[in-house]
C-alpha positions as CSV (number, residue, x, y, z in Angstrom):
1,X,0.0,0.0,0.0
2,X,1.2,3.7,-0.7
3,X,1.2,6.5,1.8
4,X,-0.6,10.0,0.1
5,X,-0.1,13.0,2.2
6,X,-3.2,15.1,2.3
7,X,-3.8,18.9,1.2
8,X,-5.2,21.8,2.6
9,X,-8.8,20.5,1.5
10,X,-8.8,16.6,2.1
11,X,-7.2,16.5,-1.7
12,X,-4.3,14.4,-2.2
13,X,-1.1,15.8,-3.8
14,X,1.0,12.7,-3.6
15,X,3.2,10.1,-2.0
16,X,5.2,11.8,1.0
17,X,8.0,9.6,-0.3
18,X,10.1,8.8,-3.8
19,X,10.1,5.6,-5.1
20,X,13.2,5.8,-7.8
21,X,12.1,3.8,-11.4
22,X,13.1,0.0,-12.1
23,X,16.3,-0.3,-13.8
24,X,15.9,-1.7,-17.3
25,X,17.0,-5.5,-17.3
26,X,19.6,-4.8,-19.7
27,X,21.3,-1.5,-20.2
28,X,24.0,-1.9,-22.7
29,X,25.5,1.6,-22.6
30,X,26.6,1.0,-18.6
31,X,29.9,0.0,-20.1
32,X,30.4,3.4,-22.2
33,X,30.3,4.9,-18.7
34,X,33.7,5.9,-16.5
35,X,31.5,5.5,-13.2
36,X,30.5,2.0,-14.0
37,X,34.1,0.8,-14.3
38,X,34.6,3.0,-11.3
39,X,31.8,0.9,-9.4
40,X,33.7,-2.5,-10.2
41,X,37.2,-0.9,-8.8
42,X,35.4,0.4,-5.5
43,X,33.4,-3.5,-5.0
44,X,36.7,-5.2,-6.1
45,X,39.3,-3.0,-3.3
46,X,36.2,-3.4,-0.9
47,X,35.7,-7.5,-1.0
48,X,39.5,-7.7,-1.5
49,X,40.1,-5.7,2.1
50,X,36.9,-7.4,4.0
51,X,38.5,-10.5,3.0
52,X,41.6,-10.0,3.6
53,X,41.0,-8.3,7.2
54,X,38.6,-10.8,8.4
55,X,40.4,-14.2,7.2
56,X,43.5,-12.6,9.1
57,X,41.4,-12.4,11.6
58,X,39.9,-16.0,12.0
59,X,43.6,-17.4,11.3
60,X,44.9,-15.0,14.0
61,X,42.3,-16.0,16.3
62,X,42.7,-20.0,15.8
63,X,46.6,-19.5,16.3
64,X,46.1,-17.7,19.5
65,X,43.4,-20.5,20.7
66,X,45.9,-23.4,19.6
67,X,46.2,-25.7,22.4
68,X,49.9,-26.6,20.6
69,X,51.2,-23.1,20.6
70,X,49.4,-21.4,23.4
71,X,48.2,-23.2,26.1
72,X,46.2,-19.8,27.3
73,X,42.8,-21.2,25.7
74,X,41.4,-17.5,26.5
75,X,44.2,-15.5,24.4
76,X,43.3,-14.2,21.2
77,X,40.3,-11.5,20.0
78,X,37.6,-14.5,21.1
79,X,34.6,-14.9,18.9
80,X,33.1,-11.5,19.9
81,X,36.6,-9.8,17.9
82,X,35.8,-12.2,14.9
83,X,31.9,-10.5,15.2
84,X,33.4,-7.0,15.4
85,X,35.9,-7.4,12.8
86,X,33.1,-8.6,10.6
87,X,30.6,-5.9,11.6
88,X,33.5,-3.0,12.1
89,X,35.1,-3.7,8.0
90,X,31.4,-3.9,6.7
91,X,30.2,-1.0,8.6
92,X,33.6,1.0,7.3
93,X,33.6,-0.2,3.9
94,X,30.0,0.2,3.0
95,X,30.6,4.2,4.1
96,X,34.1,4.0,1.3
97,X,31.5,2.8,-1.6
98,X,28.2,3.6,-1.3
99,X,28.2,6.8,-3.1
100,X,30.4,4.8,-5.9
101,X,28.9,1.7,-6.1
102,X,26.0,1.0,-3.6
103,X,28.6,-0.7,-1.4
104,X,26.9,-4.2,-2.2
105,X,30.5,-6.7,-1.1
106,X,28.2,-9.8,-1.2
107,X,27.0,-11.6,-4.6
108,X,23.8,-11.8,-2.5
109,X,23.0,-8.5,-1.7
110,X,24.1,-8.0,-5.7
111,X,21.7,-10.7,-6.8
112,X,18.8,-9.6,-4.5
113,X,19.0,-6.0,-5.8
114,X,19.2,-7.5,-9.2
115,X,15.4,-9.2,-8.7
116,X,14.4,-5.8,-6.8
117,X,15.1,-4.0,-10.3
118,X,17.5,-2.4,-8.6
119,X,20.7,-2.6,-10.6
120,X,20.7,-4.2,-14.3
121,X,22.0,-7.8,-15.2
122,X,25.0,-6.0,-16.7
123,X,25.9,-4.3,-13.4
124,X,24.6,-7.3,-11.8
125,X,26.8,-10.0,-13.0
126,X,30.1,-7.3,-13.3
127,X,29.8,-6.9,-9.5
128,X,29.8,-10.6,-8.4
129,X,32.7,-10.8,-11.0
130,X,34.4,-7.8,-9.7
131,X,33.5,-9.1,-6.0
132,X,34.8,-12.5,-6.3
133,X,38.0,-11.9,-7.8
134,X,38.7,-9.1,-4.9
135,X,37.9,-11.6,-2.5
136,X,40.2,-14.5,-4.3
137,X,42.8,-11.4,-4.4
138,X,42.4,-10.9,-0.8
139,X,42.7,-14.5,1.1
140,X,45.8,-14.8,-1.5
141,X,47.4,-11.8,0.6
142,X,46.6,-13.7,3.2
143,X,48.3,-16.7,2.2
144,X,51.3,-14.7,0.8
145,X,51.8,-13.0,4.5
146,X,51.0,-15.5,6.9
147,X,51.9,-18.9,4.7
148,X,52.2,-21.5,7.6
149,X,49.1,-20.4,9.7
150,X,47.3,-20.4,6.2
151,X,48.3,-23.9,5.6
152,X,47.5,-25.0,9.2
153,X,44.7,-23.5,9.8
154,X,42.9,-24.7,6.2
155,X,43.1,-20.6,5.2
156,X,39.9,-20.1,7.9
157,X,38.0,-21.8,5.5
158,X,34.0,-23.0,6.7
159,X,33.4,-26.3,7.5
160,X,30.3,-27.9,9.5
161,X,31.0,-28.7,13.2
162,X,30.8,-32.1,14.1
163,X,27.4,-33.6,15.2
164,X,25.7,-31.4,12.7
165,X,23.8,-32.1,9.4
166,X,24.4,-30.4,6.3
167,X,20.9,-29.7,6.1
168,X,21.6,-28.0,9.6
169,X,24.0,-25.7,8.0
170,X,22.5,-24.9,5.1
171,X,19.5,-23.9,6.8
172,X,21.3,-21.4,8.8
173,X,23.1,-20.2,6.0
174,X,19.8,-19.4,4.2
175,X,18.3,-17.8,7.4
176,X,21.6,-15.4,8.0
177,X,21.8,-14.6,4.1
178,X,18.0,-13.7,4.4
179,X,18.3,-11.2,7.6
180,X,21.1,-9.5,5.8
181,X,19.6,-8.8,2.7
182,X,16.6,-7.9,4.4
183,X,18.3,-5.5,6.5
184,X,19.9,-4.3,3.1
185,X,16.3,-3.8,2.1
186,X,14.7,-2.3,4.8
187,X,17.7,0.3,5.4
188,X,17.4,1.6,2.2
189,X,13.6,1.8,1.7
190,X,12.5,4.9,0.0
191,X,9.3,4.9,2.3
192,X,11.7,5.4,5.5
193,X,11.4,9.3,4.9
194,X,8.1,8.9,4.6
195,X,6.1,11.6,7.2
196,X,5.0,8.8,9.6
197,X,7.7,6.5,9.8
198,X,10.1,6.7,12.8
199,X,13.0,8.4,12.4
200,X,15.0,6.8,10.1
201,X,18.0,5.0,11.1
202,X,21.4,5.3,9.3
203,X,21.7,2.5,7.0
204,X,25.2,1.8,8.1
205,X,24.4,0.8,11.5
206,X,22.5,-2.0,10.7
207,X,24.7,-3.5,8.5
208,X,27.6,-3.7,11.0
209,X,24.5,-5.0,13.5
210,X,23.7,-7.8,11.1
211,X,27.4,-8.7,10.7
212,X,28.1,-8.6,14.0
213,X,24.7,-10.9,15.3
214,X,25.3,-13.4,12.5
215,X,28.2,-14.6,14.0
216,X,26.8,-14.7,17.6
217,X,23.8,-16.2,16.0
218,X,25.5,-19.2,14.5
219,X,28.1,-19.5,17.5
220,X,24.9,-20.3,19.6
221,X,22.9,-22.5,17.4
222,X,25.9,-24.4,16.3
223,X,28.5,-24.1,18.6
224,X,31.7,-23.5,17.1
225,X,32.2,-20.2,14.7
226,X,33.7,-22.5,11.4
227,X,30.3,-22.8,10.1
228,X,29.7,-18.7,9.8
229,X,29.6,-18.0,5.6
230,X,26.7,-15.2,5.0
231,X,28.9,-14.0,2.6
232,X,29.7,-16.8,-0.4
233,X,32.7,-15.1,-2.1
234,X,34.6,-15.7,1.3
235,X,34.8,-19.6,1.0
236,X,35.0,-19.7,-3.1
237,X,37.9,-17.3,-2.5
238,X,39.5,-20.1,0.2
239,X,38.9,-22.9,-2.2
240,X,40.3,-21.3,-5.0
241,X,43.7,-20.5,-3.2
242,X,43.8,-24.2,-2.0
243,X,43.3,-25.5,-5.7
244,X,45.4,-23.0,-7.5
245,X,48.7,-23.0,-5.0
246,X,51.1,-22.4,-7.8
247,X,49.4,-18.7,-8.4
248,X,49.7,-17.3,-5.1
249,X,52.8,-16.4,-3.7
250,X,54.1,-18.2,-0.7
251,X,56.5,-17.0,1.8
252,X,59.6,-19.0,3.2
């Protein structure tokens, strides 16, 4: 239902909010355009540093746990530094790009925009392009730099714990993919500045939120943070630097 503010006289005189048109589904002169290509660069640098921080991360945090090197099981950032590195790189990166490219950083977000008539296919598909590669780019720093804790720590790569069913993890994978790209949604909703809404809320904010409760939300339904993946490109970027070792450089 739409929202009509009323005149003087009980007349309407339109929607107190703008709902922008639907993008066409294919809009061939996008690639004649500078900002376009300017769009890829900013979601390429942004999945390649999300990826690159929060895999550090993980790896840095299963070193410090590692009843082999440290017998201190409560060294390390602990899963709530895992959370905030996830929520604190989404929250800073989506500020970098959204006046460049939307600040999407997830082929799910991408896709979900793409059905919303958001964006066209041909941004569409260039972004999840653009946002894997950055991501492959990113755990390859990551292997470059810290080579051995790569190695034995399987790159922080996802994996079900044990005792659960793949039908277990998948169903909380479609559950936290669907809170963030609802929260995606509902941040950006024209109808927020609508005159009756509450006040709106900065869109940022809830996407370092979402990030952030994903991983507690997983920790407690399944008990160990290796099953957390909302965002895809981070395990095809894992597997791709475990199947392609002679392309990423490796430091003795």
């Amino acid at each position: 239902m739409t929202k009509d503010a009323a005149g003087e006289k009980g007349s309407f005189s339109g929607k107190d909010y703008q709902d922008p048109p639907p993008e066409p589904l294919f809009d061939a002169t996008e690639l004649g355009r500078w900002s376009f290509y300017r769009a890829l660069i900013a979601e390429f640098i942004a999945t390649l540093l999300f990826l690159y921080v929060t895999v550090m991360t993980v790896i840095g945090y299963k070193s410090q746990t590692d009843p082999t090197l440290n017998p201190d099981q409560c060294a390390g950032v602990g899963v709530l530094g895992i959370a905030w590195a996830f929520g604190g790189m989404i929250f800073i990166l989506v500020y970098c790009t959204a006046g460049i490219s939307g600040g999407h950083i997830n082929p799910a977000v991408t896709f979900g925009l793409f059905l919303a008539r958001k964006v066209t296919l041909v941004r569409a598909v260039m972004y999840m392009v653009a946002q894997c590669l950055g991501a492959i780019c990113g755990v390859a720093l990551v292997k470059s730099f810290q080579s051995s804790y790569y190695t034995r720590y399987g790159g922080g790569a996802n994996g079900l714990t044990h005792g659960y069913s793949i039908g277990t993890g998948v169903a909380a994978e479609i559950i936290g993919t669907f809170v963030l790209v609802y929260t995606v949604f509902s941040a950006t909703d024209p109808k927020r500045s609508a005159r009756d809404s509450h006040v709106p809320v900065s869109s940022l904010f809830p996407f370092c939120l979402v990030s952030y409760d994903d991983v507690i939300m997983r920790v407690s339904w399944l008990g160990h943070f290796e099953i957390h993946r909302i965002n895809g490109i981070r395990r095809i970027s894992v597997s791709y630097t475990a199947i392609r070792p002679t392309m990423i450089p490796s430091k003795r």
